[in-house]
C-alpha positions in Angstrom: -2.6 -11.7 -34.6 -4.4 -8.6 -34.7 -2.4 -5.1 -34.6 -3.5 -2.3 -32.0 -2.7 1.4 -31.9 -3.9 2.9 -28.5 -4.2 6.4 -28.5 -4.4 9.4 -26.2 -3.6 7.6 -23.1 -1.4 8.8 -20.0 1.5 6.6 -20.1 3.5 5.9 -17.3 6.9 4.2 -17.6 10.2 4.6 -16.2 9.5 7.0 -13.5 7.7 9.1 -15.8 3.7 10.0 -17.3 3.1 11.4 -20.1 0.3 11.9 -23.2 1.2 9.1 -25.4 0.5 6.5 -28.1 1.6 2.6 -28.8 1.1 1.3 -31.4 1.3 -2.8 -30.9 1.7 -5.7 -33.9 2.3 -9.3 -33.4 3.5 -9.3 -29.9 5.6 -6.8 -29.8 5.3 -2.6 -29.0 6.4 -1.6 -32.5 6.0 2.2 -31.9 5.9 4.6 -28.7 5.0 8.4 -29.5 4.2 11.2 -27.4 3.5 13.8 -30.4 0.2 15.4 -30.4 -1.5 13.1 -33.5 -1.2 9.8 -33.4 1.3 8.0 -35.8 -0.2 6.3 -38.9 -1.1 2.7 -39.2 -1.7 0.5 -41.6 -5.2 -0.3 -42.3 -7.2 -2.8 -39.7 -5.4 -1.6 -37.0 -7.9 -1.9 -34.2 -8.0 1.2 -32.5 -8.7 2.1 -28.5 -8.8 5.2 -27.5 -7.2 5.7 -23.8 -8.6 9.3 -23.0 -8.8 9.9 -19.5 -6.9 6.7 -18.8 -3.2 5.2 -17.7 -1.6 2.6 -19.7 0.9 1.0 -17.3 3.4 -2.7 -18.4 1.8 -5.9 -17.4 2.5 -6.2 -13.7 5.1 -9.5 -12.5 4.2 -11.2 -10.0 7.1 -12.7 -8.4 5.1 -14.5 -5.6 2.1 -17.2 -6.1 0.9 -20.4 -5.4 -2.0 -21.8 -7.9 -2.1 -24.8 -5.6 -1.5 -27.0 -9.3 -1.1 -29.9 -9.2 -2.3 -31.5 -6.2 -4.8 -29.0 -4.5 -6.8 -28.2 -7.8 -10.2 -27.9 -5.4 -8.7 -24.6 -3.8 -7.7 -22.9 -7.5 -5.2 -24.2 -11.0 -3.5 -22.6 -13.2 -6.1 -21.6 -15.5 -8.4 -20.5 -13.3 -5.7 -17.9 -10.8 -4.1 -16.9 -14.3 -7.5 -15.6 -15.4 -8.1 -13.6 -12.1 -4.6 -12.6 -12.3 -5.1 -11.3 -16.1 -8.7 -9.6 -14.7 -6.2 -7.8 -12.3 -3.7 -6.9 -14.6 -1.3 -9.1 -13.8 0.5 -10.8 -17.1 3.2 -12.3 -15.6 3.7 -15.0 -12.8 6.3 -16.8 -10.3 4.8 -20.1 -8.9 5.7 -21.7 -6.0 6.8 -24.8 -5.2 4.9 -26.3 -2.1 2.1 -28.2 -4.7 1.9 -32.0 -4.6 3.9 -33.0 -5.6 6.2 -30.6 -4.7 8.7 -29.1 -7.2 11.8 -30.4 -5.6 13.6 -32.2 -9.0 14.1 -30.7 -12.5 12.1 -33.2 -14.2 9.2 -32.0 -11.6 10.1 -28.5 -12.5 9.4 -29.5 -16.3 6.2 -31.2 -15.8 4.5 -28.0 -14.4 5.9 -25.8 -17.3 4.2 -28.1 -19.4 1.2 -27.7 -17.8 0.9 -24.1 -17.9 2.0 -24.1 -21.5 -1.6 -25.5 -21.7 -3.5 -23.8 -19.1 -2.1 -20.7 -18.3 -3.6 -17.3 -20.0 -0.7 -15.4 -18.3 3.1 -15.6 -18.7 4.5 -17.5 -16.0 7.7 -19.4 -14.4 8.2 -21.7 -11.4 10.7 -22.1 -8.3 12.6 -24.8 -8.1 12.2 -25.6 -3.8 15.0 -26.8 -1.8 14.2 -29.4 0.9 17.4 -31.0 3.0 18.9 -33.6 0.6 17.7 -31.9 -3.1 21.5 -30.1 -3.1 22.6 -31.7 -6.8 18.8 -30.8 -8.6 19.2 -27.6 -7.3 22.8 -26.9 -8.8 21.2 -28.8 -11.7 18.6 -25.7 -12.2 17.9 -24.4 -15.8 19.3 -20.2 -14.9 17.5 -19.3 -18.1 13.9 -21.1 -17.7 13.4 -21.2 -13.7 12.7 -18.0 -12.0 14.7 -18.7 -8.7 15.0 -21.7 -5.9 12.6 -21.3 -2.9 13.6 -21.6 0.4 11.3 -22.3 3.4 13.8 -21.1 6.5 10.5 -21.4 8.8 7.6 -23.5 9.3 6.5 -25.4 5.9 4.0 -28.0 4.2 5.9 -31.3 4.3 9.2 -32.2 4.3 10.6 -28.0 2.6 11.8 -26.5 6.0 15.4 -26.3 5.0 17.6 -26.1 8.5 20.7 -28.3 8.0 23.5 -25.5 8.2 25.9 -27.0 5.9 22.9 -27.7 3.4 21.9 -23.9 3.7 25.2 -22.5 3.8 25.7 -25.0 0.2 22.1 -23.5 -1.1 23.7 -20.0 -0.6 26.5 -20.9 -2.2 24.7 -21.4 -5.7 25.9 -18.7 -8.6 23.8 -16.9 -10.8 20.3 -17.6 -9.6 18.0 -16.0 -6.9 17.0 -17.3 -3.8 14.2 -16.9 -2.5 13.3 -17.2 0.9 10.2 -17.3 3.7 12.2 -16.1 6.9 10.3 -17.3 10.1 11.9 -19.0 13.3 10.3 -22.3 13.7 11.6 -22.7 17.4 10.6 -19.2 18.6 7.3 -19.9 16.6 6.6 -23.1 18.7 7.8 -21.4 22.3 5.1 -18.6 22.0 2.7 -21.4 20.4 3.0 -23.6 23.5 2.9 -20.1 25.9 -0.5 -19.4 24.1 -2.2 -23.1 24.2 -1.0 -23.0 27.7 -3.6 -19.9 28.6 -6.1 -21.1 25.8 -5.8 -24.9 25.2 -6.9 -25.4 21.5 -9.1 -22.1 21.3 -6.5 -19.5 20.5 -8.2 -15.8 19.8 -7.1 -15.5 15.9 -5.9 -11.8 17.2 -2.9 -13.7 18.8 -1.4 -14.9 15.5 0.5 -11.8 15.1 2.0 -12.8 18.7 2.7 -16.8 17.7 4.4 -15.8 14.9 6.0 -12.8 16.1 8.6 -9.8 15.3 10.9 -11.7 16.8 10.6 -14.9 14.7 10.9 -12.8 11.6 13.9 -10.8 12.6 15.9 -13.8 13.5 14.9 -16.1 10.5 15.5 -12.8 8.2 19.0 -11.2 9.8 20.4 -14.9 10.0 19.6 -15.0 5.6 20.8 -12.0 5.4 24.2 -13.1 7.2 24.5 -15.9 5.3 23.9 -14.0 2.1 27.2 -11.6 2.6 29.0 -14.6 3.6 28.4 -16.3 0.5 27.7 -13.6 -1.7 24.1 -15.0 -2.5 21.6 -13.3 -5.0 19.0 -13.6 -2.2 15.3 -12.1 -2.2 13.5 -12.3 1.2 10.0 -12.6 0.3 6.6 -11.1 2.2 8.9 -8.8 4.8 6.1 -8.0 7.4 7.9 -6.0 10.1 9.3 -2.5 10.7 12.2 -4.0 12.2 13.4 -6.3 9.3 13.6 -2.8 7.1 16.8 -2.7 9.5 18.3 -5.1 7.2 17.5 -3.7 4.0 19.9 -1.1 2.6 19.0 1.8 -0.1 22.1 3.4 -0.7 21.7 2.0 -4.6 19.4 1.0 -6.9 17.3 -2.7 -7.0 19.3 -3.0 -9.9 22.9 -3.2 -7.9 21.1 -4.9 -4.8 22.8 -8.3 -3.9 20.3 -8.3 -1.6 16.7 -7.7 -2.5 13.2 -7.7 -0.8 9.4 -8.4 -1.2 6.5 -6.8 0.3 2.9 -8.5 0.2 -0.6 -6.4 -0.4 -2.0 -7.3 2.7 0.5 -6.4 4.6 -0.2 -3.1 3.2 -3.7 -3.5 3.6 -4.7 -4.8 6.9 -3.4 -4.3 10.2 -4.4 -6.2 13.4 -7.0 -4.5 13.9 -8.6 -6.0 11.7 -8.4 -9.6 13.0 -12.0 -8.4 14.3 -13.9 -8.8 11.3 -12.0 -10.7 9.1 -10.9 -13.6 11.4 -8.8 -16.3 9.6 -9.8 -14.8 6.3 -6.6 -12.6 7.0 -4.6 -15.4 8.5 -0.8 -15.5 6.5 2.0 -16.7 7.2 4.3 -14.5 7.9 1.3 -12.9 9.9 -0.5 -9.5 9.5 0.8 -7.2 12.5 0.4 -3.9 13.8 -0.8 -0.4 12.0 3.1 0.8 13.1 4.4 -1.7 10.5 1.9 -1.5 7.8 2.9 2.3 8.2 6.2 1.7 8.3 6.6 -1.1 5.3 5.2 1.7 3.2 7.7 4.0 3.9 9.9 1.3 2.9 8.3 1.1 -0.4 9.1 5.0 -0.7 13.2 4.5 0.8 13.4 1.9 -1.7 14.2 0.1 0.9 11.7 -2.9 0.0 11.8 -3.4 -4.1 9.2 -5.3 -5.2 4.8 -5.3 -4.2 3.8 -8.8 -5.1 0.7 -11.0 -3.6 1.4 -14.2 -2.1 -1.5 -15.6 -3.6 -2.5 -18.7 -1.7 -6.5 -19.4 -2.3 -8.0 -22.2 0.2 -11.7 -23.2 0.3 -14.6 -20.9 2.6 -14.9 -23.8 4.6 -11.0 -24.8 5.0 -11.0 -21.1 6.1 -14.1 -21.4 8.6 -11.9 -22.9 11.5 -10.7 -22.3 14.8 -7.3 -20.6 14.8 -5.2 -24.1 14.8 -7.2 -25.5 12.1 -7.4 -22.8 10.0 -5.0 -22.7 6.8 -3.2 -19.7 6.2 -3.2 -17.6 3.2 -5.8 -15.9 0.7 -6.3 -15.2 -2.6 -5.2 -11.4 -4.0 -4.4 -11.7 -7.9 -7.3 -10.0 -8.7 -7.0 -7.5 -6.2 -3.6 -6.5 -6.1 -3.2 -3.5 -8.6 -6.6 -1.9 -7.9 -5.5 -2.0 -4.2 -2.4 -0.1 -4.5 -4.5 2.3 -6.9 -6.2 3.4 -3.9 -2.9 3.7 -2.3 -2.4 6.1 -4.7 -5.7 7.9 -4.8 -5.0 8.3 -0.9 -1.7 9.9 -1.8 0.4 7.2 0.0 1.9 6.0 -2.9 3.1 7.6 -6.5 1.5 6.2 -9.0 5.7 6.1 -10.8 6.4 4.0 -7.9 3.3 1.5 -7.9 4.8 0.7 -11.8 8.5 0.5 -10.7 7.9 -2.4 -7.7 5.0 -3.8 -9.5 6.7 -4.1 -13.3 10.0 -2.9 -13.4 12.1 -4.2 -10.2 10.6 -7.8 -10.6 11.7 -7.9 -14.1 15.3 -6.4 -13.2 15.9 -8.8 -10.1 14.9 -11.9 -11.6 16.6 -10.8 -14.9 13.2 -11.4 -16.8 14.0 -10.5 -21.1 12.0 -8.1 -22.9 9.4 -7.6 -20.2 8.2 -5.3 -17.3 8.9 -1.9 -19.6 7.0 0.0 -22.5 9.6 -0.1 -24.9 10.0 -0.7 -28.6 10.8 -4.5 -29.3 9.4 -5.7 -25.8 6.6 -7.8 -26.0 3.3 -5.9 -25.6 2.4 -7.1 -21.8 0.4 -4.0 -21.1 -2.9 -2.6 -18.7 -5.2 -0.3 -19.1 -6.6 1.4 -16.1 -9.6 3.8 -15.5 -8.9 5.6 -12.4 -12.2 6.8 -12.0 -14.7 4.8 -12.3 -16.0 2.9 -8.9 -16.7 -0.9 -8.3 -17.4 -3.0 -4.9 -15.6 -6.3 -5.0 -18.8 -8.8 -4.3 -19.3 -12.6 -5.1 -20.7 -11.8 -8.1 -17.8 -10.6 -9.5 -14.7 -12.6 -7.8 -13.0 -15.0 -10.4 -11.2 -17.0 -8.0 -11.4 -20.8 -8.1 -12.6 -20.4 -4.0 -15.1 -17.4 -4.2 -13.9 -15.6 -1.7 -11.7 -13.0 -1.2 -10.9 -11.2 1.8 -11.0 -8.2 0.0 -14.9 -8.6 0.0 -17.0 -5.0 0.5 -14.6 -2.9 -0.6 -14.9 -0.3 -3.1 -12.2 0.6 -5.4 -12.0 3.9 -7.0 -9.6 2.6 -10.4 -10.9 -0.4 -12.7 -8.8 -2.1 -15.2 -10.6 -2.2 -18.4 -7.9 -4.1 -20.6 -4.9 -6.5 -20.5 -2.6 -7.8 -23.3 -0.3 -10.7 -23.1 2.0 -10.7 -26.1 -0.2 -8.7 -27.8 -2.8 -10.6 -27.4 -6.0 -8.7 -26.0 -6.8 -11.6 -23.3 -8.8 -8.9 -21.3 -11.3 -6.2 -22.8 -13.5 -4.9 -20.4 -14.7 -7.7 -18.3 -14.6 -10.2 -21.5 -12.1 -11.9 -21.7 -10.6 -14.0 -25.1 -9.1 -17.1 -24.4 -8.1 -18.1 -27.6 -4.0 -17.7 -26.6 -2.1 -19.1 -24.0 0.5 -17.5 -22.4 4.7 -17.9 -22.6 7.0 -19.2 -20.1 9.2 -16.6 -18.9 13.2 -16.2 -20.5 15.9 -14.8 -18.0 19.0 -13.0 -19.4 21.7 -15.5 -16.8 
């Protein structure tokens, strides 16, 4: 494997930037300076000069579906994990709800093994919970799996967990996170049935932040929550969309100390619904995109620390599964590729420090999920690292959209930063739009 010394690059780590060198060999960051001349290497040391750029850690992802097995047409794991390396992501969290659906350990196993062979990123996998999985769930590797997944709203098949004493024995599960999608099915059918009543089967998609409202969130959420300081539960609530929910998020102390931790989605940051307009189902998720007030106000839960961790909720479907009326239409889109040149412009906009992009895009995932050696530049991590060049333009455009689908409903935008390189383990999988596939990448360790 081949050793790397990048040089004269802003680094920015830990809350801080500064003018810096790394030198990387084998997998690992061997050396992290910030003197004025670079350290010495030995010789065939491949050099890149980072002048002008930002070297940040490989981003986690704690939240994707790569629809593998079972829904292979829409995007697999090699395919997402090579738009998700292209967006400097090195590191994912895959979801359950795939066919078959990881509900059993051996399950669990069978999809490590096939991103041991597919996967050009680092990854791990939920374990989900359905009604009657209780023993495979207590059963749960702590040291392999990133978490158990929780569907406490509407699901695919038979995942929507709402037996009480199966949810209160779920919670009751030491020395793992839970994960959960908080959404209300019964107030998600009432306004569903108050909507088809006024427009039979031809719903206006605007209406989706309406059908699966505020309200459903908030109840599905605050009753997790509950259950959570009742049982003491390391729980994550995953893709908050409302204002209101923040109510149940606490900052008084770091991610770190959190018993209860949180998720925020890119699109929730990036659309609002007034954009239903001209991107239609394109922007359909569940939970739904809703109003400027809360994509305004979810950022300044990024900034209260109340919400710890950006991830995407990559969920790719096919152009023409998309091209539906409201009912029909699938929710959720692709964003891997997206997601850290997005938040860039968060950052060129002055919404968001760029310190605070790296610590709920690297740093918190890591910490929650108690990921080893990963998420920080430090000596004796592995080398999952990005290189970004804040200035220099690009359109997204179906020419260059790596997704499996072809799509991506970040389409016509222009980005101001480009990420020109991405190593995973050391490994240079990235370089400038070429990528080498020669490695695969690890599963995930937790320190539990």
């Amino acid at each position: 494997m081949s050793s790397y010394l990048i040089k004269n690059i802003n680094i920015v780590n830990e809350g801080k930037k500064f003018l810096g060198h790394i030198w990387v060999k084998k997998e690992r960051i061997v050396r992290i300076s910030d003197d004025p001349t670079p350290p010495d290497v030995p010789a065939g040391t491949i050099i890149i000069d980072g002048k002008n750029r930002l070297l940040i850690p490989g981003l986690i992802d704690d939240h994707v579906h790569f629809r593998d097995p079972g829904f292979t047409y829409k995007g697999d794991i090699y395919s997402e994990s090579r738009a998700a390396v292209a967006g400097g992501i090195t590191s994912f969290m895959g979801m359950p709800n795939t066919s078959p659906q990881t509900t059993t350990n051996q399950l669990l196993e069978k999809k490590f093994r096939s991103a041991s062979r597919k996967s050009l990123a680092n990854y791990s996998f939920y374990l989900g919970a359905t009604n009657n999985n209780l023993e495979e769930l207590k059963a749960i590797n702590r040291q392999r799996a990133c978490g158990i997944k929780v569907f406490m709203g509407a699901s695919t098949g038979n995942m929507l967990v709402d037996d009480s004493k199966t949810l209160a024995s779920i919670f009751s599960i030491p020395n793992i996170r839970i994960a959960v999608h908080c959404e209300d099915e019964e107030t998600i059918k009432q306004n569903l049935a108050e909507y088809k009543k006024k427009f039979g089967e031809n719903i206006p998609i605007e209406f989706h932040p309406k059908i699966r409202s505020e309200e459903a969130c908030y109840k599905s959420s605050s009753f997790a929550v509950a259950l959570a300081k009742k049982h003491n539960t390391n729980l994550h609530l995953i893709h908050v969309s409302t204002a209101k929910e923040l109510e149940l998020l606490e900052n008084s102390v770091s991610h770190i100390k959190k018993q209860i931790t949180s998720e925020v989605c890119i699109h929730h940051l990036w659309f609002d619904d007034s954009d239903y307009a001209a991107k239609g189902s394109l922007i359909k998720w569940n939970p739904a995109i809703k109003s400027a007030k809360d994509k305004d106000a979810l950022i300044k839960g990024i900034l209260d620390n109340k919400l710890d961790v950006i991830a995407t909720d990559h969920a790719p479907h096919t152009l023409e599964e998309k091209d539906n009326n409201y009912l029909e239409a699938p929710s959720g889109g692709p964003m891997v590729q997206h997601s850290l040149t997005a938040m860039m412009e968060l950052y060129h906009k002055k919404l968001i420090p760029l310190e605070t992009i790296v610590q709920k895009m690297c740093h918190a995932p890591a910490d929650i999920f108690q990921v080893m050696d990963r998420g920080y530049i430090r000596e004796g991590y592995f080398a999952d690292l990005v290189i970004i060049d804040p200035n220099d333009p690009w359109t997204v455009n179906k020419k260059n959209i790596l997704y499996k689908c072809g799509w991506s409903p970040m389409e016509g935008a222009t980005f101001k930063s480009r990420i020109t390189h991405t190593f995973i383990n050391g490994h240079l999988a990235f370089d400038n739009g070429i990528f080498n596939e020669t490695k695969r990448g690890k599963a995930l360790e937790f320190n539990r």
